[in-house]
C-alpha positions as CSV (number, residue, x, y, z in Angstrom):
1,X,111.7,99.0,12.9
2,X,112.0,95.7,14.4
3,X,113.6,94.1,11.7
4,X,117.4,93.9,11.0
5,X,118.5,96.2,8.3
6,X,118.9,94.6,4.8
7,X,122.3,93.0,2.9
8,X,123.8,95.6,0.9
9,X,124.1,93.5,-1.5
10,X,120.5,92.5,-2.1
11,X,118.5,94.0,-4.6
12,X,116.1,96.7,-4.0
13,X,113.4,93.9,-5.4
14,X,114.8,91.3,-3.2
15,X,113.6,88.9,-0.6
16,X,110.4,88.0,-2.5
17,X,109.6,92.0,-3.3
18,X,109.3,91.4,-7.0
19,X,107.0,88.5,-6.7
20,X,104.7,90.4,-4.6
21,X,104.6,93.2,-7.1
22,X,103.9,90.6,-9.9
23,X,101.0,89.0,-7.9
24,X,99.3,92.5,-6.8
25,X,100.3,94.0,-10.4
26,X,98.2,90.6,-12.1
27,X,95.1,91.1,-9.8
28,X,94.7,95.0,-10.4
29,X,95.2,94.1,-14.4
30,X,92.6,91.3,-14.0
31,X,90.1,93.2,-11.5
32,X,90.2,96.5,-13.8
33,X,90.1,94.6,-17.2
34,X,87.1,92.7,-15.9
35,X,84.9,95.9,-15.2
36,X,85.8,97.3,-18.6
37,X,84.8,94.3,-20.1
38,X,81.9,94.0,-18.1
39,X,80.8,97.6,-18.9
40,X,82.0,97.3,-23.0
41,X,79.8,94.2,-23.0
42,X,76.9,96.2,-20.8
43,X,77.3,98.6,-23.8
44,X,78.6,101.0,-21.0
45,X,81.4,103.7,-21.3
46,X,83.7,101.4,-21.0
47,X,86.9,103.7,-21.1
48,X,85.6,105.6,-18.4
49,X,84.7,102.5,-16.5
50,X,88.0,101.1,-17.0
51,X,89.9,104.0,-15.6
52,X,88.2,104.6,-12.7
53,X,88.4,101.1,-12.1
54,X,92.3,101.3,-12.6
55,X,92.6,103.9,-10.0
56,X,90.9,102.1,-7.4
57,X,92.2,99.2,-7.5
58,X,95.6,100.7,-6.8
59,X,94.5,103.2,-4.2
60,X,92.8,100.2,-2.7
61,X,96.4,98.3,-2.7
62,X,98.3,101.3,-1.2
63,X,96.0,101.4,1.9
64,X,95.7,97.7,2.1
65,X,99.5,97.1,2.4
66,X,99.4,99.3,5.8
67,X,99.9,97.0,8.5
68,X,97.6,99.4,10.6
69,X,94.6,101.3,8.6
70,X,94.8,103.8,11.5
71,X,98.4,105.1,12.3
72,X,100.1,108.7,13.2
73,X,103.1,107.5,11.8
74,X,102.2,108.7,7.9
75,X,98.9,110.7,8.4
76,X,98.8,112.1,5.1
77,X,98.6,109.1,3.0
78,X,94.9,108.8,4.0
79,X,94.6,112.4,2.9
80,X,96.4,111.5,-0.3
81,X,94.0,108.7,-1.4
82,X,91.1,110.8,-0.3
83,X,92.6,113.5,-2.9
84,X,93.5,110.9,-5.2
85,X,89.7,109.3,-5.9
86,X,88.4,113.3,-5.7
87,X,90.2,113.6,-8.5
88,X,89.2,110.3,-10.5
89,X,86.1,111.2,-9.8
90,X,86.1,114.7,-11.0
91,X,88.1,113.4,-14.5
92,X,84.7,112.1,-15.0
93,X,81.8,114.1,-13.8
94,X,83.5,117.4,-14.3
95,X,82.8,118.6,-18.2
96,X,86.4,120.7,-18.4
97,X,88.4,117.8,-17.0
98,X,85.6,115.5,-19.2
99,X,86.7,117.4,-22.2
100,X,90.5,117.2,-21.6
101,X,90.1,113.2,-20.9
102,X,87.7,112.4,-22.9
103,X,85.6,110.6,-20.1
104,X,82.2,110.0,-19.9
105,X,79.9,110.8,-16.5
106,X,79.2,107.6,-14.8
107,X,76.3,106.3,-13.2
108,X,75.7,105.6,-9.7
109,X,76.3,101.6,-10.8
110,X,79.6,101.8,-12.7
111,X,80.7,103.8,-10.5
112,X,80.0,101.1,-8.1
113,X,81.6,98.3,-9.9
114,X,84.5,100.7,-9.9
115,X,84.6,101.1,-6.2
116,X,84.3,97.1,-5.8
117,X,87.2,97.1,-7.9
118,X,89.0,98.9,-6.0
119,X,87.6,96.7,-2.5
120,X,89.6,93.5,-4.7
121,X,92.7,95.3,-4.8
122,X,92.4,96.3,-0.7
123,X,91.4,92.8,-0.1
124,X,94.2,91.2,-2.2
125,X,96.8,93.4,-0.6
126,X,95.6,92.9,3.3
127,X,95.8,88.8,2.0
128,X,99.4,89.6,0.7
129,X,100.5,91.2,4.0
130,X,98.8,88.4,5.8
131,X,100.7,85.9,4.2
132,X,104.1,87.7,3.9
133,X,103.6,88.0,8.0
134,X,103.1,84.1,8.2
135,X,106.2,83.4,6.4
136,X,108.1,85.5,8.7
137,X,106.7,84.1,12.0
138,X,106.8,81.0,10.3
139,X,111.0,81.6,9.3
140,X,111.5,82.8,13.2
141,X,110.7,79.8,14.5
142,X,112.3,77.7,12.2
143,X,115.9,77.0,13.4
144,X,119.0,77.7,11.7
């Protein structure tokens, strides 16, 4: 709210937007292709692996882009990721949801890698918020 209100005329993907989305879009690719591989090599169910891995890594980049973890201003959206991984987590362990998805149970150590997945993509987005709020202090003190 501190910050003047945008051109009209920019794009919604403007002032660097699209290049963020790129560079958190290329480390949740990388992050969840890595576990599959990892667990496919492992001779693990890789599939299963790989989508668990998928969803964390993007719930972990919609709660790392909060500038505050802890806020009253959207209380909910911690409720929605809690929901969100319930339900990833019931797509595999649950045999009627197993059946529909064709997922495979996980272990307590793929399930792991999955969750450290999902720690890359909260870590890459708090360092992508870090560094977008350099650049602004950075472009206030500049002068015009």
């Amino acid at each position: 709210m501190n910050r003047p209100p945008r051109p009209p005329q920019e794009h919604v993907l403007g002032a660097g937007l699209w290049q963020r989305v790129v560079r958190l879009g290329v480390l949740v690719t990388v992050a969840s292709l890595a576990a599959g591989l990892w667990a496919r090599e492992a001779g693990r169910p890789w599939q299963s692996v790989l989508f668990l891995s998928l969803l964390a890594a993007q719930l972990g980049v919609v709660t790392g882009l909060r500038d505050r973890l802890r806020t009253r201003e959207n209380p909910f959206l911690p409720v929605a990721v809690a929901a969100s991984a319930a339900l990833g987590l019931a797509a595999v362990h649950v045999p009627l949801l197993r059946t529909y998805l064709a997922t495979v149970p996980l272990d307590g150590t793929e399930t792991a890698v999955a969750a450290a997945v999902g720690l890359v993509g909260f870590a890459g987005a708090r360092a992508e918020s870090a560094s977008r709020r350099r650049s602004a202090r950075a472009a206030a003190r500049t002068p015009t």
